[in-house]
C-alpha positions in Angstrom: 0.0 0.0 0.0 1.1 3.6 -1.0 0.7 6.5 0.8 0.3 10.3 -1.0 0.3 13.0 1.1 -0.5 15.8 -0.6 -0.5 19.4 1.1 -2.6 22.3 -0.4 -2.5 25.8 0.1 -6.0 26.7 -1.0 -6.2 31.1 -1.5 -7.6 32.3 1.9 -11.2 33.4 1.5 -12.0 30.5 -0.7 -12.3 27.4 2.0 -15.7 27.0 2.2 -16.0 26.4 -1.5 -12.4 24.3 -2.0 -14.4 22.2 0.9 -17.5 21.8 -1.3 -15.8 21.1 -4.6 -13.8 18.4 -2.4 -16.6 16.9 -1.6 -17.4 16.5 -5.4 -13.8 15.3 -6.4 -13.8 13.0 -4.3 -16.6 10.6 -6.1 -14.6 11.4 -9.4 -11.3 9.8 -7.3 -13.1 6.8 -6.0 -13.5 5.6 -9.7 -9.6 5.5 -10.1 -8.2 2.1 -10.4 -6.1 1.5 -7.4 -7.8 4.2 -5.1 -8.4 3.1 -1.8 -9.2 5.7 0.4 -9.0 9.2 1.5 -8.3 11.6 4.7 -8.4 15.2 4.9 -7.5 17.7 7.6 -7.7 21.5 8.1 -4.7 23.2 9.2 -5.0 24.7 12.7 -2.2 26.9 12.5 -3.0 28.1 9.1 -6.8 27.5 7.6 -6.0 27.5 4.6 -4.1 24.6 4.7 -5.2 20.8 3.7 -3.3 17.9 3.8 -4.7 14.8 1.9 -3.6 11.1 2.6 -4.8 9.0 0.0 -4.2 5.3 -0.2 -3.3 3.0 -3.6 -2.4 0.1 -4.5 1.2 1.5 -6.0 2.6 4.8 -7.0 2.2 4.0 -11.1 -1.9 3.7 -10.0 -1.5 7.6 -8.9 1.1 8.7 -11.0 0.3 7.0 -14.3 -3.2 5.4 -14.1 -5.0 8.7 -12.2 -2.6 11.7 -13.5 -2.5 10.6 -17.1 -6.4 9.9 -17.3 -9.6 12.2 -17.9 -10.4 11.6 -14.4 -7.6 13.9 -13.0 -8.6 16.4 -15.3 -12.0 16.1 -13.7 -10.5 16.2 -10.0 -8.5 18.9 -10.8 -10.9 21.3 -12.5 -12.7 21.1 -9.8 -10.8 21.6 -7.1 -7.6 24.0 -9.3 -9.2 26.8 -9.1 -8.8 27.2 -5.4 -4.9 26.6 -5.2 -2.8 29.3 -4.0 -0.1 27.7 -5.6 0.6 24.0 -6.3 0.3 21.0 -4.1 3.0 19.5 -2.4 2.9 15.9 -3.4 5.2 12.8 -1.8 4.2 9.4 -1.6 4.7 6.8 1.2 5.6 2.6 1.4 3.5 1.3 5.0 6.3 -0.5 6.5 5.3 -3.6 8.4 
């Protein structure tokens, strides 16, 4: 299992509505092959400020399957607009 960890500076104002249109990408990332799951948290410290764990089955499944598909175009024109600059993006092996 593969751990992303993406963290999103969203433009301040705006977290209300990156919160809604998350709500709608999500359902567009649940139909990617190799998606398992997702978690999201608000900054504290800094509200506008997300950080996403999502789950797959192996880095190609985000990297290749999701980013080079119509689906990440979906997920990200709906939740783009929002970014105050792009997402920091690292992925993760569980260790046992």
């Amino acid at each position: 299992m593969i751990i992303e960890r993406a963290l999103m500076a969203i433009t301040p104002g705006s977290e209300a509505d990156f919160e809604a249109a998350l709500a709608k990408a999500e359902d567009v990332l649940a139909q990617a092959k190799g998606f398992h799951g997702i978690r999201i948290a608000r900054g504290v410290e800094n509200p506008s400020t997300y950080l996403l764990l999502l789950e797959w089955d192996t880095v190609e499944d985000h990297t290749v399957g999701f980013r080079e598909s119509e689906l990440f175009a979906q997920w990200r024109a709906l939740i783009g607009p929002y970014f105050a600059q792009a997402p920091a993006v690292e992925h993760y092996a569980e260790i046992d």
